[in-house]
N, C-alpha and C positions, 0 to 999 in steps of 0.2 A: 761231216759232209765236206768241209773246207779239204780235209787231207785225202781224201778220194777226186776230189778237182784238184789238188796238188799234183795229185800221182799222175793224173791225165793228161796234165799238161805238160808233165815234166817227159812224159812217154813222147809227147807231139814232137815233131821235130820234121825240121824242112830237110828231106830226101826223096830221092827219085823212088824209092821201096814204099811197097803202100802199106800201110796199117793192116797186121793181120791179126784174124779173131778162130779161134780155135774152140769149139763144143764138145765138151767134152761128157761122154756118158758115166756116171759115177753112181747108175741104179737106185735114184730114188733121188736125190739131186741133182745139182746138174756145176759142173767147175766148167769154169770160162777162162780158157787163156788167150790174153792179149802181147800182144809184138809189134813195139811201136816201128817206125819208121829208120830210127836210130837205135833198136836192136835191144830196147829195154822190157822186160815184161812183169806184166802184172796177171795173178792167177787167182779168180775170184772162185773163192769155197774149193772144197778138195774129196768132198765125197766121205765113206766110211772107212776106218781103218778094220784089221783084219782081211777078213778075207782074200789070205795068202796076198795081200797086199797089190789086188783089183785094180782099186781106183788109183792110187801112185804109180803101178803101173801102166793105165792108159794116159795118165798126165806126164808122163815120161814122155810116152810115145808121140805123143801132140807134141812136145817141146824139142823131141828130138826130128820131128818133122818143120817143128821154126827155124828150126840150127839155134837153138839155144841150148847153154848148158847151166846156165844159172837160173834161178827165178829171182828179179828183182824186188819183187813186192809180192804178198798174199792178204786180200784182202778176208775177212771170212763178214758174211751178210749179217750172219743170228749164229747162234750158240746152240745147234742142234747137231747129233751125231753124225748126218749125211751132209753139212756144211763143212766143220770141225775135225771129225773123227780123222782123217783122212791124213793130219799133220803127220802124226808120231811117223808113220810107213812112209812119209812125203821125202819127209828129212833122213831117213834112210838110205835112200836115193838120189836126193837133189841138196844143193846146198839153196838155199834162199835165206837174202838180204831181210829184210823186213815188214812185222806181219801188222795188217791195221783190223782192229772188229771191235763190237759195239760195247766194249767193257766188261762188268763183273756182269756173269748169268744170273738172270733173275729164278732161272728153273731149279728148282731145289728136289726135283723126282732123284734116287740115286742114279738110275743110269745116268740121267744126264748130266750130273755132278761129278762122276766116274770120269765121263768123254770129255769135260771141260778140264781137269785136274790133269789130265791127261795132256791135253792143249797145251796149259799154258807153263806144266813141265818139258816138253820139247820145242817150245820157243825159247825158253831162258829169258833171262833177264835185259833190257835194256834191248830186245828187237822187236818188243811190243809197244802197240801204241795204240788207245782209244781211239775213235771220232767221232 
């Protein structure tokens, strides 16, 4: 929780630009992109991967409506296909800084051991971080 109040604060920033918050529809989740005032953004969940690459592509399209071209930060909520999935196609697309979510999954069903191995193979190493 400390490093989701880090990210927020770190996003605040004293400009005449207001805080913009972008909903993003990802069919069965929901990704929230945030655009601090100084140009930073945090991208909470990303939807599903596959399908010809959907949800990346509307989170493109939000980010290319911020005038963003990085994503700062991606928090992921929980460790379910329509929070998670979304990565591998995300970074296809988008270069992003670094990813924070709740640790090792406790779901041991295969699919969702599939989507997580998945996860935390197109983050790499050292851009992951608990909280």
């Amino acid at each position: 929780m400390r490093a989701i109040l880090a990210i927020l604060l770190l996003c605040a920033g004293a400009s005449a630009k207001p805080l913009e918050i972008y909903f993003i529809d990802v069919e069965g989740g929901k990704a929230t992109l945030i655009v601090s005032p100084s140009g930073q953004s945090l991208l909470i969940d990303t939807g599903y991967s596959n399908f010809s690459g959907r949800d990346s592509g509307r989170i493109l399209t939000a980010a290319k409506d911020a005038h963003i071209k990085k994503i700062d930060y991606v928090l992921i909520t929980h460790h379910h296909a329509d929070h998670e999935g979304g990565v591998p196609n995300l970074l296809e697309r988008f270069q992003v800084g670094m990813f924070f979510d709740p640790g090792p999954t406790v779901d041991t069903t295969p699919d969702s051991l599939k989507t997580n191995k998945a996860y935390e193979v197109a983050c790499g190493r050292g851009r992951r971080q608990a909280f």
